[in-house]
N, C-alpha and C positions, 0 to 999 in steps of 0.2 A: 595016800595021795598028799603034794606035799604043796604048801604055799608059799607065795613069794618069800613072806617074813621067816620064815626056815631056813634063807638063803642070806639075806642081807637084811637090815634096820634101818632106817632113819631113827639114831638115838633120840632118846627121852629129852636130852641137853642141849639139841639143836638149836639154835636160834635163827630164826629165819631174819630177821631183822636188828641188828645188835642195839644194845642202848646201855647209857654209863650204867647203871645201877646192873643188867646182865652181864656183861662183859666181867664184872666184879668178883659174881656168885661165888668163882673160887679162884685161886693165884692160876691157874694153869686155862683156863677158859676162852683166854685171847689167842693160845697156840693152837687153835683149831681154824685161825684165819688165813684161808688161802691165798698167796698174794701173787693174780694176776700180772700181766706186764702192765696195764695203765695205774695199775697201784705202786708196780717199782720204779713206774716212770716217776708218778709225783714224789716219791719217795727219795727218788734220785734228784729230782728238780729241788728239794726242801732242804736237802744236805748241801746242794751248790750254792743254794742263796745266801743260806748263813753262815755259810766259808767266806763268801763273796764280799756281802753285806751289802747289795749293791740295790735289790728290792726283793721282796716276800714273794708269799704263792695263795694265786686266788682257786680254790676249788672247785668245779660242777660238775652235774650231774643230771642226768632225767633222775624221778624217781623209780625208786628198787636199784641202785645201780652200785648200789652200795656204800656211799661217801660216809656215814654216819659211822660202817666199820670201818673204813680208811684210817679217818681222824684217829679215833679209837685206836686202834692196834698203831697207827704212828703216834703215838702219845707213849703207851707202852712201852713201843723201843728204846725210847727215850728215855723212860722215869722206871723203867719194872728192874729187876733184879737183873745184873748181867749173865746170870747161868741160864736163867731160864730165857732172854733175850737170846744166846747164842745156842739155845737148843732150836727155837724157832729157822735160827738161821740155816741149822743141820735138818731139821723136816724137811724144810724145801729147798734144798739148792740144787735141785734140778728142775725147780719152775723158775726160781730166780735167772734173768737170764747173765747178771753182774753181781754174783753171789759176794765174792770177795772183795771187790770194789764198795758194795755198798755196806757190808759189813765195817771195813776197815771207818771208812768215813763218817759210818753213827759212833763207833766206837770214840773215835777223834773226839767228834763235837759233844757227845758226852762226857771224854776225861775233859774237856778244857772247861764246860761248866753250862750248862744248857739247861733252864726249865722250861719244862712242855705243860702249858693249861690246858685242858680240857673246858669246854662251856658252851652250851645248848640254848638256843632258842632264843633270839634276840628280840622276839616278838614284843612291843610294846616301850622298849627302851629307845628314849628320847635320842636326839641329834646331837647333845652336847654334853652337857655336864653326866646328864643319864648315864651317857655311854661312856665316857672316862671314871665314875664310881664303877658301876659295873664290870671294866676293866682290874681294875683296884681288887677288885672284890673279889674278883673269879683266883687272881694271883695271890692273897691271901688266903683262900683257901688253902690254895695248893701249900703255900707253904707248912701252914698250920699243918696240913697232913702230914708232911715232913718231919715235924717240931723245929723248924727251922725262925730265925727271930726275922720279925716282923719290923720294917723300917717306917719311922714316924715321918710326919708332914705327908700325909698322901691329903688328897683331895676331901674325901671322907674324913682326916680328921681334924681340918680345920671345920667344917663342917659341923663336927660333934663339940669340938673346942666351943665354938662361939652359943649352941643349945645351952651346953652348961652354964656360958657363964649370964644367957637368958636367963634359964631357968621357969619359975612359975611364969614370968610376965609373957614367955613365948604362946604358954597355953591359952593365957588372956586376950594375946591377938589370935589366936588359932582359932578361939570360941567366935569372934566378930565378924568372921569371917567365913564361918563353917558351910553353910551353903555355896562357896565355891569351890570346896575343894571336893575332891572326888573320892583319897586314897589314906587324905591324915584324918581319922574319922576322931570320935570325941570319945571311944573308950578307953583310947593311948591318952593318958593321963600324966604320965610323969617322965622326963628327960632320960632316966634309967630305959623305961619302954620304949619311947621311940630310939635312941640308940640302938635298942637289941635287933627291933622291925630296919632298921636301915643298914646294920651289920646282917645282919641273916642272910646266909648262905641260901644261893640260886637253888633252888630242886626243878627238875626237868617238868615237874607236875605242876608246880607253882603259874597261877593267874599272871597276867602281866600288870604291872606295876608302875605307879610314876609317882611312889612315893616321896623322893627329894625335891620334883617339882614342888609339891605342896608346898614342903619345910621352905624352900624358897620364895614360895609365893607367900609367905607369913612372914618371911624375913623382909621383904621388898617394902610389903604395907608401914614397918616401923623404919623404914629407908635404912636398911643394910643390905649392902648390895658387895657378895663373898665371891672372890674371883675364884671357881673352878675351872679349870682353865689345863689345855696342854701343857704349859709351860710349866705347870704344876707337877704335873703326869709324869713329864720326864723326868724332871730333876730325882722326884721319889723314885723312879726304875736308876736313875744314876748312881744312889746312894747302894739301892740292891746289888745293882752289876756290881759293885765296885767291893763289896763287903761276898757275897756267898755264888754270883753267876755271870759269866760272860755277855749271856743273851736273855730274854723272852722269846720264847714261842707262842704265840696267842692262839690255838684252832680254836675257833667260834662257828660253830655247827649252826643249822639252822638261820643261818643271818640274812636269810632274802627277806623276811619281814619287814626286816631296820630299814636294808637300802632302798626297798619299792616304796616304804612310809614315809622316808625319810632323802627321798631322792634328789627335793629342793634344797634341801640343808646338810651338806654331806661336806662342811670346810672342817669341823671336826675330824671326822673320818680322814678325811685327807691332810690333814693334821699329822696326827696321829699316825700316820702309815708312810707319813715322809722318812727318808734315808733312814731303815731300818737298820744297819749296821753301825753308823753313828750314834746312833740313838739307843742300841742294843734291845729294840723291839720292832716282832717281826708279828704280825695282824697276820692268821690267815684263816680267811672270809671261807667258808662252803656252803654254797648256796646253789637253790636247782638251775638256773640261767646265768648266765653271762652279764655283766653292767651293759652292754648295752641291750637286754631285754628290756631295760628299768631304767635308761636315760641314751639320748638319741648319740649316735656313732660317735658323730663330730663334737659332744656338747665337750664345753670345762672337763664336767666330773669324768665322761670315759678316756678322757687323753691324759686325766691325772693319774686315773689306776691303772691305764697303759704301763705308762711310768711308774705305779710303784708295783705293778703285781708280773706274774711270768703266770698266764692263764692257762690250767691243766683240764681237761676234759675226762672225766673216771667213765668212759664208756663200756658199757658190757659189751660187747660182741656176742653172738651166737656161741661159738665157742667156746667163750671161756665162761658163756652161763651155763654150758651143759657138762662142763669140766666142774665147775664148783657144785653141781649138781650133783654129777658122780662122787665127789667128795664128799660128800653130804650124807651119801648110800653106801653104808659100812656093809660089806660080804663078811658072812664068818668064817673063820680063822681054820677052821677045823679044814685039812685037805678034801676030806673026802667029801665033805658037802660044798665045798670050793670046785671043786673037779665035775660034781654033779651038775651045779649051776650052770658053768663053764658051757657042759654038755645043751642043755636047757636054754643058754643064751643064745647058744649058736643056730640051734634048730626055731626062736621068733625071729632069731634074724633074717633067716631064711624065707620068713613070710612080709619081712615088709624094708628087707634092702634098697627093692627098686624104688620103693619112696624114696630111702634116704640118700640114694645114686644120683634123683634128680637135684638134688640140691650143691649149688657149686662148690668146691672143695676148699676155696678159698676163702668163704665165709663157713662154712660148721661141715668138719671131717665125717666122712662113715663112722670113724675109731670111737667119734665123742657121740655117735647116738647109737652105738653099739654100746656103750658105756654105761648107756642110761635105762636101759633095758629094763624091766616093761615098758615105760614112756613109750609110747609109738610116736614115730619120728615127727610126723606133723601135729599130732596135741601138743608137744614139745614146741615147736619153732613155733606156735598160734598162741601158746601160756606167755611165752617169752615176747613175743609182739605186742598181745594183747595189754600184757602189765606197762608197758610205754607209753600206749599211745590213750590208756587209760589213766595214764600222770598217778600211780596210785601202788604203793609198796604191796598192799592189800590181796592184788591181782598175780601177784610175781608166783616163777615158777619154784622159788624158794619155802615161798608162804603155801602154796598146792602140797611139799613135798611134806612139810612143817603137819598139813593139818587144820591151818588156824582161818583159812580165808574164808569158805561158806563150810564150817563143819571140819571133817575126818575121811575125805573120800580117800585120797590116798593110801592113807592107813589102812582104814577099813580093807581098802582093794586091795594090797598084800596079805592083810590079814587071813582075807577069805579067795581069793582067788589063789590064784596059782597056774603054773604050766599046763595041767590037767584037766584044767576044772572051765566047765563052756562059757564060753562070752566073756571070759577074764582071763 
């Protein structure tokens, strides 16, 4: 008697929710990201801005809807290897629906000179100065990985400049003070450590932090008062474009934090995101809402991100969840156990069609919940509902397939059930 899993897998390597440090595991890892039409749409939308230069692209999404892998694999196309970049393109050009178009067009903005950041979770970073180091910082990385040189005068290192040439006496105010600070604690002891703590690259795990507040509110108390400032920002991205890249691409994952915290004080941001092609920096925000979730239609700030953003919605439809589903659910290879299945498919299907008849053809096809077989067609379209309207990756019908949401039911259920076997 034979079980689901004799038939097909959900691999070991799945990822039901992507994240920088998964996507990494191994070079080849990202080429198993399916890309939907609202993925080729923004994907198509991101190539025309920074041809254009005219404004960026703001991201949303419900959660599970996948924007985290969007970002992700459009970071990739951009910065990964071009063999392996145009092997993805050969996986799917029959989901792409402008294979060629959109190929030719990364390839473009890549030979002219394009870096793409990657950067997660803007949770806790300030309105101003915060947010242009952290800017800074996140582009530094990137390069560093590259081994690519590192241009001077950024924000950060007037910053470090002026520690130095404190030195002890900054600790002496830092000590006078220490009950107001929150983040510069009194174990950082010497100008070398906090350098390192204020240089230190984001990790997706890392607390939120308002560590260069402090250093400024210690600089304030002996009246030094250090302009970090846009104006700063750009010149240092001008010095970059102009020596190794055309453009910035900033995707900043996670960044509804910043805007809902930071809602009254968003002239930085809009700073900052002004005429991206002049400017050769291009901010794009991915967050689960819309600005006007987090500031009213008509205010200043949503008619300024009118103007600098082209707003994309990464919606799942029905469809194309039960399509990445299917993708998800490898058949094995072997004919005769293919043909077997085949046989086996066609006969539950025969038991629960008229379910999936009722459902209109123009939200989720027969094709795509025959595809998904076991799933019966309404636990399907109710996992898929369910995970929306429970705002919550957690619930998705990715994470059910994964394993990971309450336990191993699914697994277990191929494991042990099967075509033959009662009540499974």
């Amino acid at each position: 008697m034979s079980n689901y899993s004799d038939y097909f897998t959900v691999t070991q390597d799945y990822k039901a929710n992507m994240t920088r440090e998964a996507i990494n595991e191994t070079p080849e890892t990202w080429l198993d990201f399916y890309p939907h039409k609202k993925f080729a749409e923004f994907l198509a939308t991101l190539l025309d801005v920074i041809t254009s230069g005219s404004k960026s692209v703001w991201l949303t999404g419900n959660y599970g809807t996948g924007k985290s892998s969007a970002a992700l694999v459009a970071q990739k196309l951009f910065m990964d290897d071009k063999t392996r970049v145009r092997k993805w393109f050969e996986l799917y050009q029959t989901a792409l629906y402008d294979r060629e178009s959109l190929e030719k067009g990364l390839f473009d903005r890549r030979d002219d000179g394009t870096l793409v950041v990657y950067d997660y979770n803007a949770s806790g970073v300030g309105p101003t100065e915060e947010l242009l180091v952290r800017l800074e910082k996140g582009i530094i990385t990137a390069l560093n990985e590259r081994g690519l040189p590192i241009p001077a005068n950024s924000n950060l290192d007037s910053v470090v400049e002026r520690l130095e040439r404190e030195g002890t006496h900054f600790f002496a105010s830092r000590d006078a003070i220490q009950g107001q600070l929150a983040y510069l604690h009194s174990d950082i002891k010497t100008v070398e450590q906090l350098v390192n703590a204020l240089n230190k690259e984001h990790k997706t795990t890392d607390a939120p932090t308002r560590l260069l507040a402090d250093v400024q509110r210690v600089f304030h108390r002996d009246k030094i008062y250090l302009d970090v400032d846009v104006t700063t920002f750009r010149q240092w991205i001008a010095i970059l474009t102009a020596n190794n890249f055309k453009r910035i691409v900033y995707v900043f994952d996670e960044f509804s934090d910043f805007i809902n915290a930071n809602k009254e004080q968003l002239k930085t941001f809009e700073d900052v995101t002004e005429n991206p092609g002049i400017n050769h920096f291009f901010l794009v925000p991915v967050t689960h809402l819309n600005i006007n979730a987090f500031c009213s239609e008509n205010s200043a700030s949503a008619e300024k991100a009118k103007d600098r953003f082209h707003f994309r919605n990464l919606q799942m439809p029905n469809d194309t969840a039960f399509k990445l589903a299917k993708h998800a659910m490898k058949g094995k290879t072997d004919p005769q156990v293919a043909s077997e299945w085949k046989t086996e498919k066609d006969n539950l299907w025969g038991s629960v069609s008229d379910v999936a008849n009722k459902f209109k053809p123009e939200d989720v096809s027969s094709q795509s919940f025959y595809d998904i077989l076991p799933i019966h067609p309404m636990a399907a379209f109710l996992l898929k509902s369910l995970s929306e309207s429970a705002s919550s990756n957690q619930r998705s019908i990715f994470e059910y397939l994964k394993g990971s949401a309450d336990g191993k039911e699914f697994q277990d259920f191929i494991s042990s059930g099967g075509p033959e076997v009662e009540n499974k």
